[in-house]
C-alpha positions as CSV (number, residue, x, y, z in Angstrom):
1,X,54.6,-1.0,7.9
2,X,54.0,-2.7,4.4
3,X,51.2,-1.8,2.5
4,X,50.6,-3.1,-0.9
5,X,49.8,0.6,-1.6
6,X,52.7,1.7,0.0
7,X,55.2,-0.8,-2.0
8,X,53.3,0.2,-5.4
9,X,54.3,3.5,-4.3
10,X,57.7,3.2,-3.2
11,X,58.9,-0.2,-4.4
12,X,61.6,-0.3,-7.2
13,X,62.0,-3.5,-9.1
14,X,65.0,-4.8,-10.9
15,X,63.5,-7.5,-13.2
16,X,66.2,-10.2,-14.4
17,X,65.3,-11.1,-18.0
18,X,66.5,-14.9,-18.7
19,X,68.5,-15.0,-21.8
20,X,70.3,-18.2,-23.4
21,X,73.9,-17.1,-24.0
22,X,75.7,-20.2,-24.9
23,X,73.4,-22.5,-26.3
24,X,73.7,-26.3,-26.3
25,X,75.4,-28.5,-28.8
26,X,73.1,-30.2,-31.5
27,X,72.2,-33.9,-30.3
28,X,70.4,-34.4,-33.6
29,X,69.7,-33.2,-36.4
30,X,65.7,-32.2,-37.5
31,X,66.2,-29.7,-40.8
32,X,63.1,-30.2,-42.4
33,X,63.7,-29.3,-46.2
34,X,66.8,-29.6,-48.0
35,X,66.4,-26.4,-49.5
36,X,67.5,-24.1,-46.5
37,X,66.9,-20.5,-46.4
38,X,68.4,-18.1,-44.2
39,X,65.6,-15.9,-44.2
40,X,62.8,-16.4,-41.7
41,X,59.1,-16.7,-43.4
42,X,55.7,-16.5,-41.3
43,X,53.2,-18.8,-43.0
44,X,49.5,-18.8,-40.8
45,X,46.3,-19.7,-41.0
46,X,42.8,-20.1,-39.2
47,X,42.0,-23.3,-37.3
48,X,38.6,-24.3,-35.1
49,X,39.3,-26.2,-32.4
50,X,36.1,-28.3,-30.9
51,X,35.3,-28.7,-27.3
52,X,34.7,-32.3,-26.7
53,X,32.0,-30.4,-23.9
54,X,29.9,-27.2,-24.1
55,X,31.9,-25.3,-21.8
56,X,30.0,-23.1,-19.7
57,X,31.7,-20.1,-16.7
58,X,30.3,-17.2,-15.2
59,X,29.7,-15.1,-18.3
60,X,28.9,-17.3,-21.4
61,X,29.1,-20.8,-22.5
62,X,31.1,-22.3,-25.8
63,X,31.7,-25.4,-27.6
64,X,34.1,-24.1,-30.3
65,X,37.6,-22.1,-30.2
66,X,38.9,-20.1,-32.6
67,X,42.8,-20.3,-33.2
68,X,45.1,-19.2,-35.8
69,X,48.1,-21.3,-36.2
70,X,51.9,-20.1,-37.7
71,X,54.6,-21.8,-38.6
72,X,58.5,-20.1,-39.1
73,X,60.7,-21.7,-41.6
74,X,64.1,-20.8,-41.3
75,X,67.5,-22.2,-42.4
76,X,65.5,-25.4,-43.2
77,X,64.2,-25.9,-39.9
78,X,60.6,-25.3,-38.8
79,X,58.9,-23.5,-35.5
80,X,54.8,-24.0,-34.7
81,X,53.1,-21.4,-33.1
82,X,49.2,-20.7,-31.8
83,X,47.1,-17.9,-31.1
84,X,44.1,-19.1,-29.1
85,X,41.2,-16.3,-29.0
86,X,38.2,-17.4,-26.3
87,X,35.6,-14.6,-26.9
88,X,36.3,-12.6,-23.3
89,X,40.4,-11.9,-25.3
90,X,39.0,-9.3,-27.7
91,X,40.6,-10.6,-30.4
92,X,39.3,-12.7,-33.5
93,X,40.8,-15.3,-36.5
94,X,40.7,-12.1,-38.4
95,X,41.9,-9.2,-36.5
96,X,44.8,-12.1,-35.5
97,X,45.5,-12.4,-39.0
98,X,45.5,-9.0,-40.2
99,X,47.9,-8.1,-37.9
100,X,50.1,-11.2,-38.7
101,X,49.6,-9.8,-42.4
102,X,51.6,-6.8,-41.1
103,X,54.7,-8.6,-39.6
104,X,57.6,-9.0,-41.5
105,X,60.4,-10.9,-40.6
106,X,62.7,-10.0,-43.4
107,X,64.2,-7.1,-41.3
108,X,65.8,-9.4,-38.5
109,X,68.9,-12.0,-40.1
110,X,67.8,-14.8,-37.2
111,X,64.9,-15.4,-34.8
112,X,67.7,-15.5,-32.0
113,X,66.9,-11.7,-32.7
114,X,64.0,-12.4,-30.5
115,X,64.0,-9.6,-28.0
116,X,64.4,-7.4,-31.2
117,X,61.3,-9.0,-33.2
118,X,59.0,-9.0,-30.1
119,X,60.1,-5.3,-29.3
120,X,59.2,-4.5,-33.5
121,X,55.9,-6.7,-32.7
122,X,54.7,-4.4,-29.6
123,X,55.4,-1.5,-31.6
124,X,52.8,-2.9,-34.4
125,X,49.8,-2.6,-32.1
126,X,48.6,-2.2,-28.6
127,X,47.0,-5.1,-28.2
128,X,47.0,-8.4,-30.2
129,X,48.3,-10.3,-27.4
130,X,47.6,-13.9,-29.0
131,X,48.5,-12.7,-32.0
132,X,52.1,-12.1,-30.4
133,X,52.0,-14.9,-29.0
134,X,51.6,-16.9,-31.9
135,X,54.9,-15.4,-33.0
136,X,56.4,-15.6,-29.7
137,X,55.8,-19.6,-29.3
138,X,57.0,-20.0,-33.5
139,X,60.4,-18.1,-32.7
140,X,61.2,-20.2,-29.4
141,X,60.1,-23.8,-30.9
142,X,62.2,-22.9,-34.6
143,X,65.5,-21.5,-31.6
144,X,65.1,-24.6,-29.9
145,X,64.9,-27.0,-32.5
146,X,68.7,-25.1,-34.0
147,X,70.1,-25.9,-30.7
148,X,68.4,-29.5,-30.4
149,X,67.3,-28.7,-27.0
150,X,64.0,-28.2,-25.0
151,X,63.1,-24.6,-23.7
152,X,63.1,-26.6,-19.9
153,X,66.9,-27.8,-20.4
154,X,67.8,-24.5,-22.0
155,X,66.6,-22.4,-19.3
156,X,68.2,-24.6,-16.8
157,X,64.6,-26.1,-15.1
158,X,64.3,-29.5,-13.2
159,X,62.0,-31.7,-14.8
160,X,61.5,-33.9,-12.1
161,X,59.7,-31.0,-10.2
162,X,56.2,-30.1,-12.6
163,X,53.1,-30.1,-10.6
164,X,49.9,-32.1,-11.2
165,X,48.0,-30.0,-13.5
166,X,44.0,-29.9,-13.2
167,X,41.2,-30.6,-15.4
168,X,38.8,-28.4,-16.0
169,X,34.9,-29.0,-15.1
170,X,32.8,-26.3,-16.1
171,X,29.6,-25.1,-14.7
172,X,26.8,-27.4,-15.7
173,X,23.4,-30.2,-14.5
174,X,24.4,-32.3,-11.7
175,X,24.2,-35.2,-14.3
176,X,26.9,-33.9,-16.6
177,X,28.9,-32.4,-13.6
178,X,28.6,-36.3,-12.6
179,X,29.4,-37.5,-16.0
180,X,32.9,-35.3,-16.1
181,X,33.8,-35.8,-13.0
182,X,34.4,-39.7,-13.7
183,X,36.1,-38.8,-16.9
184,X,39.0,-36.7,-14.9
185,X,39.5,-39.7,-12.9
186,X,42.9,-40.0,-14.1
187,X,43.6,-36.9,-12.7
188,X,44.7,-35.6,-9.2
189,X,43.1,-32.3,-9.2
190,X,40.1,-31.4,-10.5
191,X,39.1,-27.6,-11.0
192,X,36.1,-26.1,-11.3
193,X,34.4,-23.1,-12.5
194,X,32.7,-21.4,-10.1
195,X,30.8,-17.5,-10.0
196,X,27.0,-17.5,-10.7
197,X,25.2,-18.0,-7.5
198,X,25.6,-19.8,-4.3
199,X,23.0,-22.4,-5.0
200,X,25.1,-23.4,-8.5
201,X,28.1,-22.9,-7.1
202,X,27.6,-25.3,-4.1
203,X,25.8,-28.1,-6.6
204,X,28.8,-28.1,-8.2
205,X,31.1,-29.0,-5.4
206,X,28.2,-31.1,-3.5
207,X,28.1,-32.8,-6.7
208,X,31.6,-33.2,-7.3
209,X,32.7,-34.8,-3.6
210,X,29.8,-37.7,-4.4
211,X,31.7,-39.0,-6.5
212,X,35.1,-38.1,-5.2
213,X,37.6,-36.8,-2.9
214,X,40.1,-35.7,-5.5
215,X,41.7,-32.5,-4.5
216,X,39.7,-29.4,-6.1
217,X,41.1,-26.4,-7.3
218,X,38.4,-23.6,-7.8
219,X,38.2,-20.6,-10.4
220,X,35.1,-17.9,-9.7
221,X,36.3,-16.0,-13.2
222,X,35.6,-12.8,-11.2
223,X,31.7,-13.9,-10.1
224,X,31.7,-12.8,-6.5
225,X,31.3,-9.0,-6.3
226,X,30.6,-9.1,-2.2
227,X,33.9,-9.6,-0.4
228,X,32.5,-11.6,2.8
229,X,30.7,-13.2,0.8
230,X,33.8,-14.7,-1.1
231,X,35.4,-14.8,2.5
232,X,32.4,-17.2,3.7
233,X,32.1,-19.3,0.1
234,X,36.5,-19.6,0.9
235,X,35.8,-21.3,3.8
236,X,33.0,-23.1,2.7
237,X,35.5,-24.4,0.2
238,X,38.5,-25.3,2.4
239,X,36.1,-27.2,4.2
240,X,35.4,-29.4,1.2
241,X,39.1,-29.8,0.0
242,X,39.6,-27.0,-2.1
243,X,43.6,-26.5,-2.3
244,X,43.7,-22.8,-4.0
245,X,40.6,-20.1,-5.3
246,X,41.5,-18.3,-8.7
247,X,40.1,-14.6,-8.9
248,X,36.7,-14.0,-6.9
249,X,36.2,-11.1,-7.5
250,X,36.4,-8.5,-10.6
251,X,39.9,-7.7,-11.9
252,X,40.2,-4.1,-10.9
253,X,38.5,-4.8,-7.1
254,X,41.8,-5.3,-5.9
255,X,41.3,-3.6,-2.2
256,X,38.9,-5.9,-1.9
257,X,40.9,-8.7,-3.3
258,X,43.6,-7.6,-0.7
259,X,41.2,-7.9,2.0
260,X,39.8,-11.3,1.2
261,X,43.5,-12.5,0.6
262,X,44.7,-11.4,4.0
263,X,42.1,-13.4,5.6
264,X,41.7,-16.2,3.6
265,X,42.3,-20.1,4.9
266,X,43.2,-21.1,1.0
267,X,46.0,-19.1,-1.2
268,X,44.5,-16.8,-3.9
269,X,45.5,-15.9,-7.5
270,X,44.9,-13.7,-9.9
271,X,43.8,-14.8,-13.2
272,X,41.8,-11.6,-14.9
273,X,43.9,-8.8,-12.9
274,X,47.1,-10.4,-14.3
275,X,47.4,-9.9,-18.0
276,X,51.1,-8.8,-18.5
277,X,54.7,-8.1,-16.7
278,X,53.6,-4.8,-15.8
279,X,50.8,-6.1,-14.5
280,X,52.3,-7.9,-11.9
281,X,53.9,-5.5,-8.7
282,X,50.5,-4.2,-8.4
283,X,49.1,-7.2,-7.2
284,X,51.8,-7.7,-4.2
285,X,49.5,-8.1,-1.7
286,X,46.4,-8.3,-3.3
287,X,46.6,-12.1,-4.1
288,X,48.8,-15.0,-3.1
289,X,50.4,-15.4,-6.5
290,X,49.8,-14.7,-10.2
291,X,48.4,-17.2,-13.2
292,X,50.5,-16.5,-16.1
293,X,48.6,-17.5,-19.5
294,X,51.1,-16.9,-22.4
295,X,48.1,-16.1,-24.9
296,X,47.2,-12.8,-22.5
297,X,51.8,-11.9,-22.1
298,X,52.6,-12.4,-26.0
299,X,54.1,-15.5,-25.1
300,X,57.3,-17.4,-23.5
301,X,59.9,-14.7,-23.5
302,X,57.5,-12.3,-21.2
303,X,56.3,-15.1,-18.9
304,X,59.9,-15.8,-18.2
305,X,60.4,-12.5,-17.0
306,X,57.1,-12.7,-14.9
307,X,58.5,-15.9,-13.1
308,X,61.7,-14.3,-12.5
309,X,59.6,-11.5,-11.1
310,X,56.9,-13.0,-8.7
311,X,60.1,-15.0,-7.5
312,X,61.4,-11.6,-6.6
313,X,58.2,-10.6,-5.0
314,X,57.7,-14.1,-3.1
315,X,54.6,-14.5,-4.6
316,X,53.2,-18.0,-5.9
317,X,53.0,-19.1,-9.4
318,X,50.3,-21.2,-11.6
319,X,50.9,-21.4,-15.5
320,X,47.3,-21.9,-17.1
321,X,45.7,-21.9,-20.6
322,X,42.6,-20.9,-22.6
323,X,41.1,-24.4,-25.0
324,X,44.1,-24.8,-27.1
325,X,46.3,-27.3,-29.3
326,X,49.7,-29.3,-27.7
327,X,51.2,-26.8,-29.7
328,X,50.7,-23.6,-27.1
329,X,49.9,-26.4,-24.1
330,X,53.6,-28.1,-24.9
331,X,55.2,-24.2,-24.9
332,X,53.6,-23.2,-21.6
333,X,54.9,-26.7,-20.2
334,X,58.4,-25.4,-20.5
335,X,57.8,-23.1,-17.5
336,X,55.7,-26.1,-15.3
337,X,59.2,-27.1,-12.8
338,X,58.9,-23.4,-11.7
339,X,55.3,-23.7,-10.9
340,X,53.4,-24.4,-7.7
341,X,49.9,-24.5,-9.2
342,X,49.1,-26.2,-13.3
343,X,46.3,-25.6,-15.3
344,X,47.3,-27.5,-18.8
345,X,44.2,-29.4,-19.9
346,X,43.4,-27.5,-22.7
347,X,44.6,-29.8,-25.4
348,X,42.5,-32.2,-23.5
349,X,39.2,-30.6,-24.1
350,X,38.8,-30.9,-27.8
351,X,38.4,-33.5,-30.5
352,X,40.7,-32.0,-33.0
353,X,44.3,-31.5,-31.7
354,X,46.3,-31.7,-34.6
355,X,49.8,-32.0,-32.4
356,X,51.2,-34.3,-30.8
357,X,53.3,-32.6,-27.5
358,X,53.5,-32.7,-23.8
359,X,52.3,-35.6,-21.8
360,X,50.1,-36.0,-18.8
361,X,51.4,-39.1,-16.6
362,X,49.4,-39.9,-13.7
363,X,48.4,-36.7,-13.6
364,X,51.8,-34.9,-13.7
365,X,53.0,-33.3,-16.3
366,X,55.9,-35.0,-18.3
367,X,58.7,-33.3,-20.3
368,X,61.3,-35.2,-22.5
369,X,63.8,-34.1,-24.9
370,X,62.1,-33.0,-28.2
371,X,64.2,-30.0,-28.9
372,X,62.0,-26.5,-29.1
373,X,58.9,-26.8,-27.5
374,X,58.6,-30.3,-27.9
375,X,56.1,-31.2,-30.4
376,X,55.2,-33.4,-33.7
377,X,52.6,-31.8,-35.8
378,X,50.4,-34.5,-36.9
């Protein structure tokens, strides 16, 4: 009989790496500086960006985000990257920097070395996971922009099938919950942050469905530590048009995430309990699917390789975000067509984006043909 304890025991997993073998012909040309240079150079620096909203979950509230931005200049063409560090990452503008101090590019003749670099990055540190990222997101936007194609057309992905994504409404008074709930009109799902008692947690929905029926995706960022308690509040929820729950209960609870999954009416994910690739056959069975956030799995090549595994393992998939620029937003948009859940608001919640990238439409989540990761820095 299956067991998820039984398949993390016994189950071998052949993961299938997507790699781009043959790439596409130039359509245009966008070589940045006539004086091209065949040797790659990381240029970075520290950026804040500033929530339009305090934003407030379980464990802390915020109305800044620190970033570090990095651009890769190569052969005269140019690749934008981002590290995003929300306090609950570990990591900081400086500890993001100092490792970015450390990386040197000069040992690798092309970023198309990419499996090599981000192999040579890992081997730098631990941890640093945004700081990878930032790296990661450079080398794939500089690779596309060579080829003149988008990550989407390159990995062979339908446009035509990205999901809605949701916009976030954090825990706050009834009158602001009011207040932002008319601002994500535009929107067809609306998610909220959930976790710090039943009383708040039910304002915020009560509050919510008075001023609309909009579908409503909920995110407990680990704040229910009884599991029939979360059963009840996941029923509570279905009731009141909630379409998915995101982690309900502490990362590591995952028995009792498993036993609230196989009896829940709504699908659940795991956010917190899914950090990495090697992250992700442990949680067969304890969740419905996985969120992949490419500032926690050092960026686009690893989240590849988590789609292509949860594929494997039938389980469902949701690309999400921490506060962050349309430059990281527009990279993780390059995985939406393979998605069944979006969380891509990010850019949306701060004043100061200075890119120009991926579009929301109606709701849905638009991709075109700016080659790389498909942004303008502004």
């Amino acid at each position: 009989m299956f067991t998820r304890r039984n398949f993390i025991k016994t189950g071998a997993l052949a993961i299938a790496a997507s790699a781009v073998t043959n790439p596409p012909k130039l359509f245009s040309q966008i070589r940045k500086s006539p004086a091209a240079s065949k040797k790659m150079e990381l240029t970075f620096w520290p950026y804040d960006a500033q929530l339009r909203h305090v934003f407030t979950i379980a464990n802390f509230s915020r109305s800044t985000t620190p970033l570090v931005l990095t651009q890769i200049t190569y052969d005269g063409y140019t690749g934008y990257g981002e590290a995003a560090m929300p306090p609950y990452l570990g990591e900081n503008q400086d500890s993001v920097i100092a490792f970015l101090k450390r990386v040197d590019l000069s040992r690798f003749s092309s970023p198309f070395e990419i499996e090599d670099i981000m192999t040579y990055l890992e081997g730098l540190s631990t941890n640093n996971t945004a700081a990878k990222c930032a790296v990661d997101i450079a080398l794939h936007d500089l690779m596309g922009k060579i080829m003149g194609q988008p990550w989407w057309k390159i990995w062979g992905f339908n446009p035509n099938t990205t999901p809605n994504t949701s916009f976030t409404i954090g825990l706050d008074t009834e009158e602001v919950v009011r207040e932002k709930t008319k601002e994500a009109s535009p929107f067809k799902v609306i998610k909220v942050k959930l976790g710090i008692d039943e009383a708040t947690d039910k304002m915020m929905i009560n509050t919510i469905r008075s001023v609309t029926d909009t579908v409503i995706a909920v995110d407990a960022n680990q704040g229910w530590h009884d599991k029939h308690y979360a059963l009840d509040m996941i029923y509570w929820l279905k009731e009141r048009g909630v379409n998915m729950i995101e982690q309900p209960m502490p990362k590591l609870w995952l028995d009792e995430s498993a036993w609230v999954t196989e009896r829940s009416p709504l699908p659940v994910v795991a956010d917190e309990s899914c950090q990495r690739l090697t992250d992700v056959p442990k949680l067969k069975g304890a969740f419905t699917g996985i969120n992949i956030k490419l500032m926690k799995c050092t960026g686009l090549r690893e989240a590849r390789e988590m789609v292509s595994l949860a594929n494997a393992l039938r389980m469902k998939l949701m690309i999400g975000c921490m506060t962050e620029t349309s430059c990281a937003i527009s990279a993780a948009a390059q995985l939406a067509p393979k998605m069944d859940w979006a969380d891509l608001d990010g850019n949306l919640l701060i004043g100061n984006d200075c890119y120009s990238g991926m579009k929301i439409v109606d709701g849905k989540i638009t991709l075109d043909d700016k080659p790389g990761i498909g942004i303008i820095k502004l």
